[in-house]
C-alpha positions in Angstrom: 0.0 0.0 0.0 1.3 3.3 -1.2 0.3 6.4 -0.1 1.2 9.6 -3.0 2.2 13.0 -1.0 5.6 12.9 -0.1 6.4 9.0 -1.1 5.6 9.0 -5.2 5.3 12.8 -5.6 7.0 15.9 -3.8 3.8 17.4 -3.5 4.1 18.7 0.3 6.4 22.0 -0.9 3.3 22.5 -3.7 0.5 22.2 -1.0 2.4 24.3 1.8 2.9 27.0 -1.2 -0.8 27.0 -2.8 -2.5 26.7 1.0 -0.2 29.2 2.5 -1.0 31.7 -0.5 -4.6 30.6 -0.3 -4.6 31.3 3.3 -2.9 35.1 3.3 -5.0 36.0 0.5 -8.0 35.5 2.0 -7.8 37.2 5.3 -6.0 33.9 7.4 -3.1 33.9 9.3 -0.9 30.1 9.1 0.7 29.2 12.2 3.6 28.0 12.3 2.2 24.2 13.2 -0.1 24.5 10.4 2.0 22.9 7.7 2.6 19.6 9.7 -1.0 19.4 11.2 -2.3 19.6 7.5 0.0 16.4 6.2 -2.6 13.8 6.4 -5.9 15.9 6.5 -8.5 14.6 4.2 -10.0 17.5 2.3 -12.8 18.2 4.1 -10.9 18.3 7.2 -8.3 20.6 5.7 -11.0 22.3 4.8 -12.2 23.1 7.8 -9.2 23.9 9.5 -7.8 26.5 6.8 -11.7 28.4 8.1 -10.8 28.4 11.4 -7.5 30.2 10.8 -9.6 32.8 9.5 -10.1 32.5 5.6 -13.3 34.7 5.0 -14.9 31.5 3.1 -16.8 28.4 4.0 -15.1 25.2 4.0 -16.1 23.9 0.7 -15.4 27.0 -0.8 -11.7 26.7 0.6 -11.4 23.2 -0.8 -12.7 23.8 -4.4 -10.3 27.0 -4.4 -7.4 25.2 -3.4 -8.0 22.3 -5.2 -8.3 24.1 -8.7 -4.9 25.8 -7.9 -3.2 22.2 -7.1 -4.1 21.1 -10.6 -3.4 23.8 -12.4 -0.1 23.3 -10.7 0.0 19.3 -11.8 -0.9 20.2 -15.3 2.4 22.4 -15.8 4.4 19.3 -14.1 3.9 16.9 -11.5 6.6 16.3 -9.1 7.2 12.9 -8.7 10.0 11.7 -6.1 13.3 10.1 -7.6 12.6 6.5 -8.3 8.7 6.7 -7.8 8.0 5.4 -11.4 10.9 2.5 -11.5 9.6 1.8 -8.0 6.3 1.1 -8.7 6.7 -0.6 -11.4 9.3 -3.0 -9.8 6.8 -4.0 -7.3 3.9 -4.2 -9.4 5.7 -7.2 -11.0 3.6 -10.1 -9.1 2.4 -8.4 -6.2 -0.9 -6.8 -5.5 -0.3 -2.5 -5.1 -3.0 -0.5 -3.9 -3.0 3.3 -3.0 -4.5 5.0 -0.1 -4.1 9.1 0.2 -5.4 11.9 1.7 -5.4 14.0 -2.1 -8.7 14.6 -3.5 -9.6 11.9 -6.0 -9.0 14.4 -9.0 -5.6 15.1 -8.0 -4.7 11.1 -7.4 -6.3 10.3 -11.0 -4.2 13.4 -12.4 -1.0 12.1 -11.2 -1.3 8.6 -11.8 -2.1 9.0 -15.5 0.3 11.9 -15.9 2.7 9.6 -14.7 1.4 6.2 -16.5 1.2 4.5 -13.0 -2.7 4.0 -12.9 -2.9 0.4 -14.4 -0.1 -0.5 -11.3 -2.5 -0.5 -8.3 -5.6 -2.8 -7.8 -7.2 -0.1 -5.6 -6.6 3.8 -4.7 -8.3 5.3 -1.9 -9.2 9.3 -1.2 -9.8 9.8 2.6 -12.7 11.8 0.7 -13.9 8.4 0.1 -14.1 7.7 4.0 -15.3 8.6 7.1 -11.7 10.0 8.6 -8.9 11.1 7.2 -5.4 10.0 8.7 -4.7 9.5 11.5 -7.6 7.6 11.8 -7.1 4.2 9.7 -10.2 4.5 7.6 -8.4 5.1 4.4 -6.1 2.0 4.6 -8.9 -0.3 5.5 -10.9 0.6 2.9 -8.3 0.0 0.2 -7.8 -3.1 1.7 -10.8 -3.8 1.7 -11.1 -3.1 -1.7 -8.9 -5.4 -2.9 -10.4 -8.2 -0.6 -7.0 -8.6 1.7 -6.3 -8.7 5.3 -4.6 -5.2 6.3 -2.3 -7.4 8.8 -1.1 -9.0 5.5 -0.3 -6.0 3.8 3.1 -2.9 4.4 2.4 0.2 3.8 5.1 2.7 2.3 4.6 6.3 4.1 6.3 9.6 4.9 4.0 11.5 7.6 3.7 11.0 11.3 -0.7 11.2 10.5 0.6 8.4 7.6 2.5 6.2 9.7 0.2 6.5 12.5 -2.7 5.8 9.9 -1.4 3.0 8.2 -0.1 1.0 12.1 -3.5 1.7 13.3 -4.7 -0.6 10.4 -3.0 -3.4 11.1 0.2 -2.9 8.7 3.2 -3.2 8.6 5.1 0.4 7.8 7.8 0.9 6.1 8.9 4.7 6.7 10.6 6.8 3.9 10.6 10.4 5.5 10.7 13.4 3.5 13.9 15.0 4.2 12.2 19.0 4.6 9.0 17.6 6.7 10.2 14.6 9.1 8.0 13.0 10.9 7.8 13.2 14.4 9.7 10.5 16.6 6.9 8.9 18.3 5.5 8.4 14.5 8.7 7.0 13.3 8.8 4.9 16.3 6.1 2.7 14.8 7.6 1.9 11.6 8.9 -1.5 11.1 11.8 -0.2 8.8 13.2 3.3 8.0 14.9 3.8 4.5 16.4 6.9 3.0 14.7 6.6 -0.4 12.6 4.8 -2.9 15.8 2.8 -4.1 15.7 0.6 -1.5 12.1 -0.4 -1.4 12.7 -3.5 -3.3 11.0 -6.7 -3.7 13.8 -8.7 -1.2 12.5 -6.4 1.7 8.7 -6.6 1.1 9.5 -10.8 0.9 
């Protein structure tokens, strides 16, 4: 199980940029805990929270605006991570991939085809799709559940402490590959089974 910001595209720079913008334009101020309280948010929730930092518009209103900026942003270039595609692609090779992300469903279908990865995974999940977004587990069930597996079978690949925390609370194994400008916090890292520096050594030997 894969999840997309900040393990197959170095989206977290785009969203801190487009929200932050979004935010100051609109009469909010971002706190300095903002960024890393976002990473994991499912849009609604994101939504919500951008409101209560004072943006002068409702929720919905917030998540269509920043939404339309996002992929205007993915259709100049999306910013995959080094090794996302030969990743992937590696694993897909007899094994079972699915995808579970807090992105809006447009954006996940935008950057899958952009980056001819969408015919790799057996399932992808938006935590708009589901009750909670991460922390809670929601989104990782589901995909499992999708794809008619045990989550106690399956690893996830994450970057996020509201990731790793997400994807442990379902059962999973983790495997942690943390973004090198937004670590996650220790406590997070704590739960993952293994740490690795980058995509290039996620390889089939360590999922066997």
């Amino acid at each position: 199980m894969f999840d997309l910001d900040g393990v197959l595209v170095d989206s977290e720079p785009v969203w801190e940029e487009v929200r932050r913008a979004f935010v100051a334009e609109h009469g909010g101020t971002w706190q300095p805990d903002t960024q890393a309280r976002l990473m994991g948010m499912s849009t609604g929730e994101w939504a919500a929270y951008l409101h209560e930092l004072g943006v002068r518009l409702e929720p919905d209103e917030i998540a269509r605006g920043v939404v339309d900026r996002m992929a205007a942003r993915y259709r100049d270039e999306v910013p995959l991570m080094p090794g996302a595609v030969e990743t992937v692609r590696r694993l897909a090779e007899g094994r079972t991939l699915g995808l579970a992300s807090s992105s809006p469903r447009r954006l996940i279908d935008v950057v899958l085809d952009a980056a001819g990865l969408a015919g790799c995974f057996a399932a992808t999940v938006s935590t708009e799709e589901v009750e909670r977004g991460k922390p809670a587990p929601d989104g990782y069930l589901e995909a499992a559940r999708r794809m008619g597996l045990d989550p106690r079978g399956c690893v996830a690949v994450e970057d996020s402490s509201n990731g790793l925390r997400s994807a442990h609370a379902a059962g999973m194994r983790v495997i942690a590959v943390p973004h090198p400008r937004y670590p996650p916090a220790p406590d997070a890292l704590a739960l993952a089974w293994r740490v690795l520096p980058d995509l290039s050594a996620l390889t089939p030997d360590l999922i066997r």
